[in-house]
N, C-alpha and C positions, 0 to 999 in steps of 0.2 A: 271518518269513513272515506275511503277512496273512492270518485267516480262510480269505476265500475261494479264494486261491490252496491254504493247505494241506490246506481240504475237498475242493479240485477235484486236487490230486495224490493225497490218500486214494482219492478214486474212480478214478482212473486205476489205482492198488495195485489195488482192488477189482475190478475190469475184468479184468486180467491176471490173478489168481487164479480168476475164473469161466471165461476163457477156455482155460486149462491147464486147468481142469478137465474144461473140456468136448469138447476136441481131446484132449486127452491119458491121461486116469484113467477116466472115465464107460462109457469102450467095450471097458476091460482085462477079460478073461474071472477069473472069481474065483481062477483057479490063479495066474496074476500079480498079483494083489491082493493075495495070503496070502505071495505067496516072497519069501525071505529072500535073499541074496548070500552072508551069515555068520551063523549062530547069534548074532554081535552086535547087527549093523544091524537098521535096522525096514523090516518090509514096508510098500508103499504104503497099507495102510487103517490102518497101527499108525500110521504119522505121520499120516493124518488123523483117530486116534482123539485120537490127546494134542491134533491142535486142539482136539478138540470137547470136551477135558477140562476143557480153559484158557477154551472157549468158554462153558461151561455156567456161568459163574463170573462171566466179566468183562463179558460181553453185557447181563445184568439186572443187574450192578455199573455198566456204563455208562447205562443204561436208567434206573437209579433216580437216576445224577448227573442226568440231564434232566427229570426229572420233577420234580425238589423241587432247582432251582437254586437258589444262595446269590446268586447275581448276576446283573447286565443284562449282555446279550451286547455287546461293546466290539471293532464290526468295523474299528476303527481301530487296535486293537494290535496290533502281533504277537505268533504262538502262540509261550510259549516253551516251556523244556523245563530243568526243575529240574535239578540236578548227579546226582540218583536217579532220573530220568524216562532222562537220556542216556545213564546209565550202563545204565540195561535194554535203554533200544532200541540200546545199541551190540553187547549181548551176543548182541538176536535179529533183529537188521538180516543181510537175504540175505546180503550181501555178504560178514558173518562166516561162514567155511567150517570154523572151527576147532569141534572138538565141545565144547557143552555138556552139564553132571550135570544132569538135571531129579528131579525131589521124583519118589520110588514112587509115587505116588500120582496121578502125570501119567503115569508110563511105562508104556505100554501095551503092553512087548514080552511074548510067552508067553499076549498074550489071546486066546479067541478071541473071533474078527474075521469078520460078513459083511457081503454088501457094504452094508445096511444104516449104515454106518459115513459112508459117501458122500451116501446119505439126509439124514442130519444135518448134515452138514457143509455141504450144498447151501441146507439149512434155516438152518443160520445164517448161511452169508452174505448170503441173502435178508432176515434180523436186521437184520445191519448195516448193509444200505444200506439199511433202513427206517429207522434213528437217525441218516442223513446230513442231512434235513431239519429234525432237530430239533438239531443240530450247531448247523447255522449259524445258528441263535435263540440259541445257549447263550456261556457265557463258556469259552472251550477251556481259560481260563489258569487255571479254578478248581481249589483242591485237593479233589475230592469221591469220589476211585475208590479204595477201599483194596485195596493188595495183596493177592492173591492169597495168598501163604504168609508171611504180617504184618500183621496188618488193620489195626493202628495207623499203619500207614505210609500216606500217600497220593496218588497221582499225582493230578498235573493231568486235568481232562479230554481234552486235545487229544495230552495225552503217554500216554495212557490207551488210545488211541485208534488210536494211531500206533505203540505195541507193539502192541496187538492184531495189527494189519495184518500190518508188519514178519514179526512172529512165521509170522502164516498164509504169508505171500510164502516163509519160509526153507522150513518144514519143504512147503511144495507144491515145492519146487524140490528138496527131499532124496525126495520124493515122485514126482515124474518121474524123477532117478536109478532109483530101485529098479526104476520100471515099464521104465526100457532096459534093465538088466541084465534084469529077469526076461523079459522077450519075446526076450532075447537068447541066456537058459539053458534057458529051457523050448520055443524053435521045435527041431521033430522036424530027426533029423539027416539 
């Protein structure tokens, strides 16, 4: 995919994430922000607290790949996506519904959570569409974003980028479950 085609479907991801959020999460009273379904699941602010865990991380990781590029942006390539890029975004691509282990140190179930939580989360996506501009000046195909939980390892930009999203798109959409269920357990009988 070219550039600009796979900045302008980022932003479409981005779109849909703010839009969920703002029909959907923004207007939940805090007793459906905090409930749980099962002592396993996460309430709706615990999934958007492990965004903002993963956000806190990969936002200024991606920030600093565009600040200090190794390369001229080349809007004639297509973005690709290393055999370790595909293999992430395949783990937290929406569409996978199967559950993943995340590192203790992302899992935010047993914290407390208020709605503060939404604050940041609103704050970072206003982040990342501030770095869509600097996107499209950069080389997406560079390796400059080191892992999260391997720092030696390191995603391309554009696959950097596109987990991020990915990631947000999954867990807002495991995020709207919890908020039907809970407006579902806690309406008076």
């Amino acid at each position: 995919m070219k550039p600009t085609n796979f900045l302008s479907d980022i932003q479409q991801r981005i779109a849909s994430i703010e839009a969920s959020l703002q029909q959907k999460l923004l207007l939940l009273p805090e007793a459906a922000l905090n409930h749980k379904f099962t002592s396993e699941s996460w309430s709706v602010l615990e999934c958007l607290e492990h965004l903002n865990r993963y956000g806190r991380y990969y936002l200024p990781a991606l920030q600093q790949a565009l600040v200090h590029p190794r390369g001229a942006a080349r809007p004639e390539e297509e973005v690709g996506l290393s055999w370790f890029g595909r293999k992430s975004y395949e783990l937290v691509r929406p569409e996978n519904r199967k559950a993943q282990k995340t590192l203790r140190r992302m899992n935010p179930a047993r914290s407390h959570l208020t709605p503060a939580v939404l604050e940041e989360f609103q704050s970072q996506l206003a982040n990342l569409q501030a770095l869509l501009p600097l996107m499209a000046q950069a080389n997406l195909n560079q390796k400059a974003v080191p892992v999260e939980f391997f720092r030696l390892l390191k995603l391309r930009v554009g696959e950097a980028l596109l987990f991020v999203v990915a990631h947000m798109q999954r867990h807002v959409q495991q995020a709207e479950r919890a908020a039907a269920v809970a407006q579902q357990q806690l309406q008076p009988a």
